[in-house]
DOMI-677341 format. One record per residue (C-alpha): residue number from 1; x, y negated, z. Coordinates in steps of 0.05 Angstrom, whole numbers, plus 5000, padded with zeros to 4 digits. Example, Ala and Ser with C-alpha at 12.3 -4.5 7.8 and 13.67 -1.06 7.14 Angstrom:
BEGIN
> 1/5246/5090/5156
> 2/5273/5021/5143
END
This chain:
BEGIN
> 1/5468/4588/4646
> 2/5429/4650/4670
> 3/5360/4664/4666
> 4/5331/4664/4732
> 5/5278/4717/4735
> 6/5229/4707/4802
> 7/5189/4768/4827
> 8/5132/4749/4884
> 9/5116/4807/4922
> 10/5155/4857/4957
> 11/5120/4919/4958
> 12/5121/4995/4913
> 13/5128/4958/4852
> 14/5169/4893/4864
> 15/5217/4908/4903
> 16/5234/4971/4854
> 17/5239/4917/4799
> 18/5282/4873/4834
> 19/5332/4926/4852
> 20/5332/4963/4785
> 21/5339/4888/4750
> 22/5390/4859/4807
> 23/5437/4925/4788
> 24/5430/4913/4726
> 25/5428/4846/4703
> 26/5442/4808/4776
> 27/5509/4798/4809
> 28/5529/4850/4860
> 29/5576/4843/4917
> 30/5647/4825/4892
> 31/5622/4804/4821
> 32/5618/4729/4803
> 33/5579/4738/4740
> 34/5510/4750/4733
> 35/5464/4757/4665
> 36/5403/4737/4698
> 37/5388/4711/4775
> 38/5341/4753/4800
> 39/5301/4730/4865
> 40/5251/4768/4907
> 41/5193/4720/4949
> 42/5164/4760/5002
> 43/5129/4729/5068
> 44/5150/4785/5109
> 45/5235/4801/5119
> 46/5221/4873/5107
> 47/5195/4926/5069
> 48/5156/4990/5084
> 49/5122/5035/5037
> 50/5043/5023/5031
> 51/5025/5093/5027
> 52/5061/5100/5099
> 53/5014/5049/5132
> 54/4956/5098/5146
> 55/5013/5136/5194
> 56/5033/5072/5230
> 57/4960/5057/5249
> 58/4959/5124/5275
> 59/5018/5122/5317
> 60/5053/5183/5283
> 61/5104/5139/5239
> 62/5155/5084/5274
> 63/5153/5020/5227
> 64/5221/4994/5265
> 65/5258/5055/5238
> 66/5225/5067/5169
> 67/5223/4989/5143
> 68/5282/4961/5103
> 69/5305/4889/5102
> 70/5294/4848/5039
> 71/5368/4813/5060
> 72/5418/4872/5063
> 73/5378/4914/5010
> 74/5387/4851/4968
> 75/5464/4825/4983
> 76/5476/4909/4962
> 77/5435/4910/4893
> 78/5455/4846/4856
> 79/5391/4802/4878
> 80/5367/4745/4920
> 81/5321/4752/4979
> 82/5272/4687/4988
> 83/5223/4679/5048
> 84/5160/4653/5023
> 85/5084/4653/5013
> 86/5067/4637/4938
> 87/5004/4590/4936
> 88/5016/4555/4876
> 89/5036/4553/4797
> 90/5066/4500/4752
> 91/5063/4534/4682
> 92/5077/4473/4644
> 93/5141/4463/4688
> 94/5155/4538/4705
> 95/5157/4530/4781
> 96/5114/4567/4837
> 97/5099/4536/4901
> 98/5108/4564/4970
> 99/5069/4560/5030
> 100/5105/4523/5094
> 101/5118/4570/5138
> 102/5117/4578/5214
> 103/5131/4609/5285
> 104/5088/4651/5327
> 105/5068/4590/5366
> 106/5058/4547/5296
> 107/5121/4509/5302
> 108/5150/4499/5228
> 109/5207/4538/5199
> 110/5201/4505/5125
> 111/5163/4454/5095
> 112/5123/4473/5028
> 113/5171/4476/4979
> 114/5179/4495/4894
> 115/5217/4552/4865
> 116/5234/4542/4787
> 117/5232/4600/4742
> 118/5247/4636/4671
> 119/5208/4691/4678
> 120/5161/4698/4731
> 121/5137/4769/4763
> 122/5069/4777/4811
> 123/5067/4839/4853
> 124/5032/4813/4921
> 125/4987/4867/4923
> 126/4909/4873/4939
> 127/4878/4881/5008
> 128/4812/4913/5015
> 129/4751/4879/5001
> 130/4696/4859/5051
> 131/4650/4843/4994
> 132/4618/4786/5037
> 133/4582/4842/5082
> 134/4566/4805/5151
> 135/4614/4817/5206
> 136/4668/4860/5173
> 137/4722/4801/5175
> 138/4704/4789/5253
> 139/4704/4857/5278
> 140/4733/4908/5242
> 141/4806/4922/5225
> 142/4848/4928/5164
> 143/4906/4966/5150
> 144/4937/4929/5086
> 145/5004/4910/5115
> 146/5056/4928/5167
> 147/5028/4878/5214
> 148/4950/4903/5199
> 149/4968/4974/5224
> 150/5005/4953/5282
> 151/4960/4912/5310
> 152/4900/4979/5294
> 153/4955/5022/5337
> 154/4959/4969/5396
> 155/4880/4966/5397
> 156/4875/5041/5385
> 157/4930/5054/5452
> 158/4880/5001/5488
> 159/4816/5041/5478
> 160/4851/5107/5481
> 161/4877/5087/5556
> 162/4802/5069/5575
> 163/4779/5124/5547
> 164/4827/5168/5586
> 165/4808/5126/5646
> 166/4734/5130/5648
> 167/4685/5182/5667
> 168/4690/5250/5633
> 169/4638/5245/5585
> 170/4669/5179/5554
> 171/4688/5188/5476
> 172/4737/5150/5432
> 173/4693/5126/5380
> 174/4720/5116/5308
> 175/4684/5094/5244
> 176/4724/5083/5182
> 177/4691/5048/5120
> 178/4719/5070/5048
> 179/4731/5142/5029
> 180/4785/5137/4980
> 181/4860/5155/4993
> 182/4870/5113/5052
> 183/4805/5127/5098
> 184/4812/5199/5089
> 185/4884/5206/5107
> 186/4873/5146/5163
> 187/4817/5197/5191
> 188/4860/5265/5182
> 189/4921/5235/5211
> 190/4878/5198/5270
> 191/4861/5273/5290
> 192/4929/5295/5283
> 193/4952/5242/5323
> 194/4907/5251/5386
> 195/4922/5323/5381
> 196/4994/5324/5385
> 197/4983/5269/5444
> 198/4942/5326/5478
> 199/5008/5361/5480
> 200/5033/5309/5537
> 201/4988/5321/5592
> 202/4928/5302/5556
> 203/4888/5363/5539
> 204/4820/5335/5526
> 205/4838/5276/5489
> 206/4829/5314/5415
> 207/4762/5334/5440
> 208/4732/5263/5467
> 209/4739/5232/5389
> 210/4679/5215/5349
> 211/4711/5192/5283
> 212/4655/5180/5233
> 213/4682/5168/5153
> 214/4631/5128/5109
> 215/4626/5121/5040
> 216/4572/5090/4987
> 217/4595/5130/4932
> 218/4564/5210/4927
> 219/4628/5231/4948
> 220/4696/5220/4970
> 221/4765/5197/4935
> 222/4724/5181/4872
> 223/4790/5168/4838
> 224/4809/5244/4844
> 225/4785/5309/4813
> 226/4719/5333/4849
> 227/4747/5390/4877
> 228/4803/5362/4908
> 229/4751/5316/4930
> 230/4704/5376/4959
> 231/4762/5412/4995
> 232/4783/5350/5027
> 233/4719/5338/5059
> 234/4710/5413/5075
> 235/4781/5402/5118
> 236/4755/5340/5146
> 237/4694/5371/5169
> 238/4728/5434/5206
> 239/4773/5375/5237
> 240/4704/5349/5275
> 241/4695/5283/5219
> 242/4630/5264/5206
> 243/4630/5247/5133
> 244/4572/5203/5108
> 245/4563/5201/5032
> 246/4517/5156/4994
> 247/4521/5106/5058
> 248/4525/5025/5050
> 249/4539/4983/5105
> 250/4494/4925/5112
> 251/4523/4888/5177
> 252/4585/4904/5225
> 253/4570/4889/5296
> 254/4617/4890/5357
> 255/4605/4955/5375
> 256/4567/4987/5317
> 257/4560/4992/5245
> 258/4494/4985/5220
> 259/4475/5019/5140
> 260/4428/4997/5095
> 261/4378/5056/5112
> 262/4369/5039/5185
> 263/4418/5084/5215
> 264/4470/5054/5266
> 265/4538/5084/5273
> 266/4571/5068/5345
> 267/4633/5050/5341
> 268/4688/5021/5386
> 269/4741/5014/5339
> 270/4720/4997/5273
> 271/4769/5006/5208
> 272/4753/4980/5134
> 273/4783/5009/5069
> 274/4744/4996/5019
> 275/4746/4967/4952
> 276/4806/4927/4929
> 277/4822/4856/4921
> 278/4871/4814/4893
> 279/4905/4753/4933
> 280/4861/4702/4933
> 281/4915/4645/4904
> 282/4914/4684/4839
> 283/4830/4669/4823
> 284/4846/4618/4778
> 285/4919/4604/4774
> 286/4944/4547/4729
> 287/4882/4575/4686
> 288/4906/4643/4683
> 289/4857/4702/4660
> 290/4827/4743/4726
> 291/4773/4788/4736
> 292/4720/4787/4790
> 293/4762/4816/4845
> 294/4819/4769/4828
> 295/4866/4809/4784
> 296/4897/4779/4735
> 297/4887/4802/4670
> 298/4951/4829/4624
> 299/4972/4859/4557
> 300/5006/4920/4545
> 301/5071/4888/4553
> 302/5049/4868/4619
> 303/5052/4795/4604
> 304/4987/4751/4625
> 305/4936/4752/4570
> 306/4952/4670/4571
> 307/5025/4661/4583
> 308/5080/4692/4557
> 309/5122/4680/4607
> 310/5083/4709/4673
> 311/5079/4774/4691
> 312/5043/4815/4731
> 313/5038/4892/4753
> 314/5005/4936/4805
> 315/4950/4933/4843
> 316/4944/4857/4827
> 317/4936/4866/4753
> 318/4887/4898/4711
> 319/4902/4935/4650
> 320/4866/4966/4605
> 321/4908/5006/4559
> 322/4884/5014/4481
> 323/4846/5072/4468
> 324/4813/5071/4542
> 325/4751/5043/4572
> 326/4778/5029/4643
> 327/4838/4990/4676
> 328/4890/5034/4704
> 329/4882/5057/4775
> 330/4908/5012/4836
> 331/4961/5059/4860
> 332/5037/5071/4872
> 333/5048/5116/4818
> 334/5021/5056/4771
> 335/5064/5006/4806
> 336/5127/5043/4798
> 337/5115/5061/4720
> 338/5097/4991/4707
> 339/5164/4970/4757
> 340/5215/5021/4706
> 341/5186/4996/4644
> 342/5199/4921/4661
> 343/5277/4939/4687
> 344/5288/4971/4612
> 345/5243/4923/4573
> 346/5270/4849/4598
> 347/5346/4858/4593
> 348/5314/4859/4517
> 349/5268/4805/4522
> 350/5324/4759/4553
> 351/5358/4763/4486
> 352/5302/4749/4444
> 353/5273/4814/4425
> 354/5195/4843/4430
> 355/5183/4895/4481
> 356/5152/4956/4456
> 357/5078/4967/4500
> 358/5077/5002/4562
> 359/5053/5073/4569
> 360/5029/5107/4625
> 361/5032/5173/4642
> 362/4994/5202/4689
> 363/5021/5254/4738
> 364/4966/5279/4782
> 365/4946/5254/4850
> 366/4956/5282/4919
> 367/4919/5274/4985
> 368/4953/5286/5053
> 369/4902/5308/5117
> 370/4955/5304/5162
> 371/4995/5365/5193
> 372/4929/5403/5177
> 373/4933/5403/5095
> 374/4938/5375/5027
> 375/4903/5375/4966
> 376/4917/5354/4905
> 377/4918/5353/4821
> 378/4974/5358/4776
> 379/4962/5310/4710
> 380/4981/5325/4642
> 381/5051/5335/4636
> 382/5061/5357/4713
> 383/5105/5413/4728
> 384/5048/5463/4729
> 385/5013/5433/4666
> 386/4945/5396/4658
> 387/4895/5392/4726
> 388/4924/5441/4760
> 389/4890/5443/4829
> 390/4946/5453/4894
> 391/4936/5454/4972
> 392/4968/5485/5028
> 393/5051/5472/5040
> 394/5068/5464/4966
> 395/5011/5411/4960
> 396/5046/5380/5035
> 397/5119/5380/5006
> 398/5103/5350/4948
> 399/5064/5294/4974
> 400/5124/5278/5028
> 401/5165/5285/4962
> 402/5139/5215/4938
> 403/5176/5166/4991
> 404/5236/5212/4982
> 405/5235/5193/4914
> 406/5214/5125/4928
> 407/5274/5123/4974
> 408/5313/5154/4912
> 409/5292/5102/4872
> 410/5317/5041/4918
> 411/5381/5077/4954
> 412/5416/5125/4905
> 413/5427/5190/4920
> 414/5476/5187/4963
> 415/5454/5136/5009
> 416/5377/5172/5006
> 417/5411/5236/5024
> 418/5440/5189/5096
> 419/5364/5173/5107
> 420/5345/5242/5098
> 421/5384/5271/5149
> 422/5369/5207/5198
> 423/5307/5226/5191
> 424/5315/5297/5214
> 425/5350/5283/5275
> 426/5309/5235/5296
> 427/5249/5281/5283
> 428/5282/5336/5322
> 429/5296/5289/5390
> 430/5238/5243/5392
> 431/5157/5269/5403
> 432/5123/5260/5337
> 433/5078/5216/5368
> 434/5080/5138/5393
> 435/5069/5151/5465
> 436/5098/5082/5488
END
């Protein structure tokens, strides 16, 4: 009887996993047999790329036409889509446990129910992390998920239509907490945005925004090489962002944010991306190892430091390789690695043999500032060599070069290279801006 092989979590690294393993080991369309079931458990029925969500919140990406559905994606790779919420694990009787889920109006769909397993997968994710600072949970926004950024989009239309209403000397105020990856290219493509909507009969809309950035670290994207880091805030800066370093937020009001020195920020719309944290169902799962944040905890073969048969990979885990003194990075590029090296290493493990440890390898980080630049740092073995700084349009293309090979990675080439072209025409006949 097969294996059945469960992956929770349908995002960068998941569902790459579950399409690499479904072609490989599942049974595709027209095949009865199948080494291995493979099933994918996502709460939402479709997928879009996490790195994208920054542009949805912005207006300047359509989540209708970029998402793909968990069903056909599945019925053409050899695996099984299941609709679900994990809140629950049964190691000693290898089963997870899903939420009941229901409608819009809280009618139910499904009762609670149990999904057995072989091997079991966990890549839900993290969200940002309030870090129990008053007010951020009632009145600012995140933009974690598909649904997070277009409900940002709806309240940033609102305020952008009363802003456009009012007197003259109204401004669209914007404050966005956490400058890493995502609140810098949340506040570049914010600008680039409102500018292109200043294009349709809106000429002073660019100049009415008041987008303040706010970090408590010295400086911005942390994770990336200082001057990467420097140039990005320069172009920020020139764009009319007001970036505040060594800044803590003590309290988030309605209208304001208020910082540990005194100073109050006023700010309408309020956005939070900072920190990371795990799901909170995995903080003590079945006694499973997790750190303070709610990662769990895993080996080099990605298996949970407590059972063999759990694993877990992306921004949800937390390894620290040998011969390092930190846990690999929370990103896509991590995700995806981690998302190969399980496709090749559990056909192996199904038959009884010993994976060999993962190894990462790290190939430089990019940062996108909308249609205004793009900087970024080519890691050791990159095309260029080792920290190689690049901006400008080589630094652009190659950052819009990871979804196409994201897209690669899922489709094929042929079937990327029918997205591709989709994606030009509808580029060259609709504004490249949500203006409805």
């Amino acid at each position: 009887m097969p294996k059945h092989i469960v992956i929770v979590g349908g995002g960068a690294g998941g569902l790459h996993l579950a399409t690499r393993l479904g072609r490989r080991l599942g049974r595709p369309r027209g095949h009865r047999d199948a080494r291995a079931e493979v099933t994918l458990v996502d709460r939402d029925s479709s997928h879009i790329w996490k790195p994208l969500l920054h542009e949805a919140a912005a207006g300047t990406l359509d989540t209708g036409v970029e998402q793909l559905g968990f069903v056909a994606h599945a019925s053409r790779n050899g695996f099984r889509y299941w609709p679900g919420e994990m809140q629950g694990l049964d190691r000693a009787e290898k089963r997870i446990t899903l939420a009941a889920m229901n409608d819009a109006q809280g009618r139910g769909i499904l009762p609670a129910r149990d999904l057995p397993y072989d091997i079991l997968i966990l890549a839900v994710g993290s969200s940002a992390n309030d870090f129990g600072i008053p007010g951020v949970l009632e009145h600012t926004s995140f933009i974690d998920s598909r649904d997070q950024a277009e409900a940002f989009h709806e309240a940033l239309r609102a305020e952008t239509i009363r802003c456009i209403a009012g007197p003259e000397d109204r401004t669209l105020d914007i404050a966005i907490v956490g400058g890493g990856a995502t609140g810098v290219e949340l506040s570049a493509e914010l600008n680039t945005a409102l500018g292109l909507a200043s294009g349709y009969g809106l000429p002073d809309l660019r100049r009415r925004l008041r987008l303040t950035l706010v970090e408590s670290a010295p400086r911005i994207l942390g994770a990336l090489p200082e001057r990467v880091a420097a140039s990005a805030q320069a172009e920020l800066q020139r764009q009319g962002v007001t970036v505040l370093t060594n800044a803590q937020v003590s309290a988030v009001e309605p209208d304001a944010l208020m910082l540990k020195d005194g100073r109050r920020i006023s700010a309408t719309l309020k956005v939070w991306a900072a920190g990371i944290r795990a799901p909170a169902f995995l903080r003590d799962l079945d006694g499973l190892e997790s750190t303070r944040n709610g990662q769990l905890v895993i080996r080099p073969t990605l298996q949970t430091t407590r059972d063999d048969a759990v694993y877990a990979l992306g921004d949800c885990a937390s390894l620290t390789l040998p011969g390092t003194e930190r846990p690999l990075g929370a990103t896509a590029q991590v995700a995806q690695q981690q998302a190969v090296y399980l496709a090749r290493a559990l056909p192996g493990v199904l038959e009884g043999g010993v994976a060999a440890p993962f190894a990462y390898r790290h190939l430089g980080a990019l940062v996108s500032l909308g249609q205004y630049n793009a900087y970024g740092s080519l890691g050791k073995r990159g095309l260029l060599g080792d920290g190689w700084f690049v901006q400008g349009r080589f630094a652009q293309i190659s950052y819009a070069s990871l979804y196409r090979r994201h897209q690669l990675g899922l489709h094929g080439l042929w079937r990327s290279l029918l997205y591709w072209c989709a994606d030009l025409l509808r580029r060259a006949s609709r504004p490249p801006v949500r203006l409805e």
